[in-house]
C-alpha positions as CSV (number, residue, x, y, z in Angstrom):
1,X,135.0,66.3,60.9
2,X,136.8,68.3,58.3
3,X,139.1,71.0,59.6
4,X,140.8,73.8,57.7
5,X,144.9,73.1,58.0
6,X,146.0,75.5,55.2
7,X,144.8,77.4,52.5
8,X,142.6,75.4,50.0
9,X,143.7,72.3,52.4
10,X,141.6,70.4,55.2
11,X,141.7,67.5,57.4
12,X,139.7,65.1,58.8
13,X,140.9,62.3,61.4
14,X,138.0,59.3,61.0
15,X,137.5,56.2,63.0
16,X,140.6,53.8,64.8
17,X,141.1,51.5,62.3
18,X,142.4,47.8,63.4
19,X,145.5,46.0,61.4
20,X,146.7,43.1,62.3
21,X,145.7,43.4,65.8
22,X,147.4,47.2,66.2
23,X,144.7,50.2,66.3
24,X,145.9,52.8,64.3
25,X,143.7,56.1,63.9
26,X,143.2,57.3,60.5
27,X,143.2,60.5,58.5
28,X,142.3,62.0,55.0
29,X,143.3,65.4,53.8
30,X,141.2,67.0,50.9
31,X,143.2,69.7,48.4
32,X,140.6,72.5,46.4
33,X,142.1,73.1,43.1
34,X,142.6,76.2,41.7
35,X,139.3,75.1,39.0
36,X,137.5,74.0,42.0
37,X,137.3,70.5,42.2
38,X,138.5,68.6,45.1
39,X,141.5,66.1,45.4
40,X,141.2,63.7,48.4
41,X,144.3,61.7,50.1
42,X,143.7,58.7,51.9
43,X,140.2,58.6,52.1
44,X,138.8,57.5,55.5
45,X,135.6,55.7,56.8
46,X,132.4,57.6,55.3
47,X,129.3,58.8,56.5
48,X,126.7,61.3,55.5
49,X,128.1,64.1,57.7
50,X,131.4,64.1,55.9
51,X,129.4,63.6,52.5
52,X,128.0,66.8,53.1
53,X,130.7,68.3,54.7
54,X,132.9,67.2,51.2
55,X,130.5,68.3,48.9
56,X,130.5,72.2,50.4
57,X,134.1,72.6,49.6
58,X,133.4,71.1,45.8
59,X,132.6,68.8,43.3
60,X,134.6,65.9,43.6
61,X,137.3,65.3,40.8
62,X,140.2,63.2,42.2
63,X,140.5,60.5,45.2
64,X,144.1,59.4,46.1
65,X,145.4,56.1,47.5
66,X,148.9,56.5,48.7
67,X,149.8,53.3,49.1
68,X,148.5,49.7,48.9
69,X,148.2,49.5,52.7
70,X,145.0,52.4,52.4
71,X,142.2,51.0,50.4
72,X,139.5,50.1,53.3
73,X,137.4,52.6,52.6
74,X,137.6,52.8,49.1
75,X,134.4,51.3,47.8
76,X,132.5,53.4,49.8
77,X,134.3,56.6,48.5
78,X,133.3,55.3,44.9
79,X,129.7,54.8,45.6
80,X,129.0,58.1,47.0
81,X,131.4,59.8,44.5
82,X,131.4,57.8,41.3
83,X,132.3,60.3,39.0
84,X,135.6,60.7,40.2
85,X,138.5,59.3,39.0
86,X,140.3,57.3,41.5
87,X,144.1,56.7,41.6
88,X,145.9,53.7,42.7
89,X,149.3,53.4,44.2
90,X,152.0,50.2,43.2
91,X,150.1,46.8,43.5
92,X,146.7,48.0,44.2
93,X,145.0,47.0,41.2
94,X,146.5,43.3,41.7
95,X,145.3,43.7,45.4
96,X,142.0,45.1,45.0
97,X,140.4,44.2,41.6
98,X,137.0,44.3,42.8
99,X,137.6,48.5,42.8
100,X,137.8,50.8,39.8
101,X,140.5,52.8,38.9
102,X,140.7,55.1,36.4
103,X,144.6,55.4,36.3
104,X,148.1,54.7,38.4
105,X,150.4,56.6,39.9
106,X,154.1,56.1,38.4
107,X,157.6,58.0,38.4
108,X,156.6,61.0,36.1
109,X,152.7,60.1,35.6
110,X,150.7,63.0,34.6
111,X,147.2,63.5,36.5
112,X,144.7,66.6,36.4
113,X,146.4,68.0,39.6
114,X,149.9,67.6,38.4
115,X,149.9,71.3,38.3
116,X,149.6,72.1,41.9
117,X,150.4,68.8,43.9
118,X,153.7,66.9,42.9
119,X,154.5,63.1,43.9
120,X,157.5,60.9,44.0
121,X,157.5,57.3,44.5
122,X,159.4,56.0,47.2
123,X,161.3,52.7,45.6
124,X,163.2,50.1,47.1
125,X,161.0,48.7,50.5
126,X,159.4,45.7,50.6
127,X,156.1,46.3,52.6
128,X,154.6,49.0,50.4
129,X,156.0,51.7,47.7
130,X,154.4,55.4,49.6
131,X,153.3,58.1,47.1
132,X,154.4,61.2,48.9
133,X,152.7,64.1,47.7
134,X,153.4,68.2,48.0
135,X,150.6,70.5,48.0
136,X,152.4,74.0,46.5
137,X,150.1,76.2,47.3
138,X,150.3,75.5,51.0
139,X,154.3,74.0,51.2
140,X,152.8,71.2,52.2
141,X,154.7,67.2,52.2
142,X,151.6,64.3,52.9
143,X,153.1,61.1,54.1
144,X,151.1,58.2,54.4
145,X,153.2,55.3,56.4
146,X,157.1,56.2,56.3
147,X,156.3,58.7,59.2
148,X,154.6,57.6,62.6
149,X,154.4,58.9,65.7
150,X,151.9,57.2,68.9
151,X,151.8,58.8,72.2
152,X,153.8,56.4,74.3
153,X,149.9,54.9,76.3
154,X,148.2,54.6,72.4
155,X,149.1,50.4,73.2
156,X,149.1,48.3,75.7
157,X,150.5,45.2,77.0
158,X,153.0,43.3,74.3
159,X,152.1,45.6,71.5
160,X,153.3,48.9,73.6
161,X,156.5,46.7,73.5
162,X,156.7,46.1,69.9
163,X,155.7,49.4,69.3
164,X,158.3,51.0,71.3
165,X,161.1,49.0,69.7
166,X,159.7,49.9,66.6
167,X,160.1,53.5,67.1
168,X,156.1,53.9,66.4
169,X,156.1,55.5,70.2
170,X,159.6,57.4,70.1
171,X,159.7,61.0,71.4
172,X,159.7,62.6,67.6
173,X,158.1,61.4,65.0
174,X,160.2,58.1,63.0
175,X,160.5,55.9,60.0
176,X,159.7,52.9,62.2
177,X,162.2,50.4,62.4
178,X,159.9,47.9,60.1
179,X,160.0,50.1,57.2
180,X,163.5,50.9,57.7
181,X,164.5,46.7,57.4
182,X,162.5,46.5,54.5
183,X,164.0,49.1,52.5
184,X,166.4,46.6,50.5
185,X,166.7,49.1,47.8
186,X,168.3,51.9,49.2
187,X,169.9,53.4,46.6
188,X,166.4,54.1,45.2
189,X,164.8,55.4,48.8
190,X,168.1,57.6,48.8
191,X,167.0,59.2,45.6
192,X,163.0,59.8,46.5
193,X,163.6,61.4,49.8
194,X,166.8,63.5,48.0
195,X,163.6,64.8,45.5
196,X,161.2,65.4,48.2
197,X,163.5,67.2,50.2
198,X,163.9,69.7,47.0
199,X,160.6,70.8,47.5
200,X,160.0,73.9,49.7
201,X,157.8,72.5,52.6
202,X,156.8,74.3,55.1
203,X,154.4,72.0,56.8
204,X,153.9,68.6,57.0
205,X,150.9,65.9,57.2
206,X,151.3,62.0,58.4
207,X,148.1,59.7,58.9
208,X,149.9,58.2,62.3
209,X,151.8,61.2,63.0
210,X,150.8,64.9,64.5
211,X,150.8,67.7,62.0
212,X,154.1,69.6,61.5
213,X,153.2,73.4,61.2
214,X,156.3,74.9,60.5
215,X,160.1,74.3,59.2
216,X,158.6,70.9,57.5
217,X,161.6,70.6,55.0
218,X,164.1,70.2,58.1
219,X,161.5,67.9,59.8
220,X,161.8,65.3,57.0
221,X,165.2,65.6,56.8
222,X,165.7,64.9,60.7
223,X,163.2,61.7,59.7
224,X,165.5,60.4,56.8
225,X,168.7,60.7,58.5
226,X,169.3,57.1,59.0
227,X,169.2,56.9,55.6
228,X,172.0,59.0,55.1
229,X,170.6,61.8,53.1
């Protein structure tokens, strides 16, 4: 259920979710607004005790996706929420256009929230382009994927094997080596993480990774240094 993480932030971790025969565990943050109205990241499975527990914090004004590998829950979030507007990543409209979305994110796009939570686009990999986000209020970076962290029993068998070599199970939390292979452009993930390390963050949120509480700016910096930032 939802639990406060910062001020006018909260998180909730939902239901294991199974991808390609890997179970990852999920989690959704949700942002207040200074008007208000709610902003939620990464949406996760839904039932009626999060319903409610969503609606206290707010009326609903803006539901995230922060990458085309997040969508599962979607439909269910439009449903009990319809008069949101929902944003899509890169190449979820071509993915998913059975859901509605009311705009994109792009370098520079201008949303509602623009005002209070920035986002950069990180270019040049060839499973997914992550929307990064940073909450100012609470100093807080959101990544999505491009940040994972297991404890080293979370698999079993061959997959604790694939997931160790893939750095999903290291001792600190790491671009796993899958994401690092696919970033074929990285002049352009060079120049994303260079603007997200700009920003002052204190803290930091992954859906695959523990919560970082405290010197988040150096955290992501540690993450990235493969990349030679």
């Amino acid at each position: 259920m939802l639990q406060a993480f910062a001020e006018n932030i909260w998180i909730a971790d939902g239901p294991v979710a199974d991808v390609a025969g890997f179970r990852y565990p999920t989690r959704m943050a949700v942002i207040r607004l200074a008007d208000g109205g709610l902003f939620v990241w990464s949406p996760t499975a839904l039932d009626a005790e999060l319903v409610a527990a969503v609606r206290a914090l707010g009326p609903m004004r803006h539901v995230v996706a922060p990458n085309a590998l997040h969508h599962l829950h979607l439909d269910a979030w439009q449903d009990a929420f319809s008069p949101a507007r929902f944003t899509a990543p890169p190449g979820l409209r071509r993915k998913r256009p059975d859901l509605r979305f009311d705009d994109e994110l792009t370098d520079g796009s201008v949303h509602d929230w623009s005002g209070e939570i920035d986002h950069v686009l990180v270019h040049g990999n060839m499973i997914t382009t992550e929307a990064v986000f940073f909450h100012r209020q609470s100093q807080t970076a959101i990544f999505t994927d491009l940040i994972q962290q297991f404890s080293p029993d979370w698999f079993s068998g061959w997959r604790a094997v694939i997931a160790r070599l893939d750095l999903m199970t290291a001792p600190q939390p790491e671009v796993p080596r899958k994401f690092r292979n696919a970033f074929v452009g990285r002049r352009a993930a060079r120049a994303a993480v260079r603007r997200i390390l700009e920003w002052p963050a204190e803290r930091v949120l992954m859906a695959h990774a523990p919560p970082v509480t405290q010197d988040g700016q150096t955290f992501i910096r540690r993450a990235f240094r493969w990349l030679g930032v």
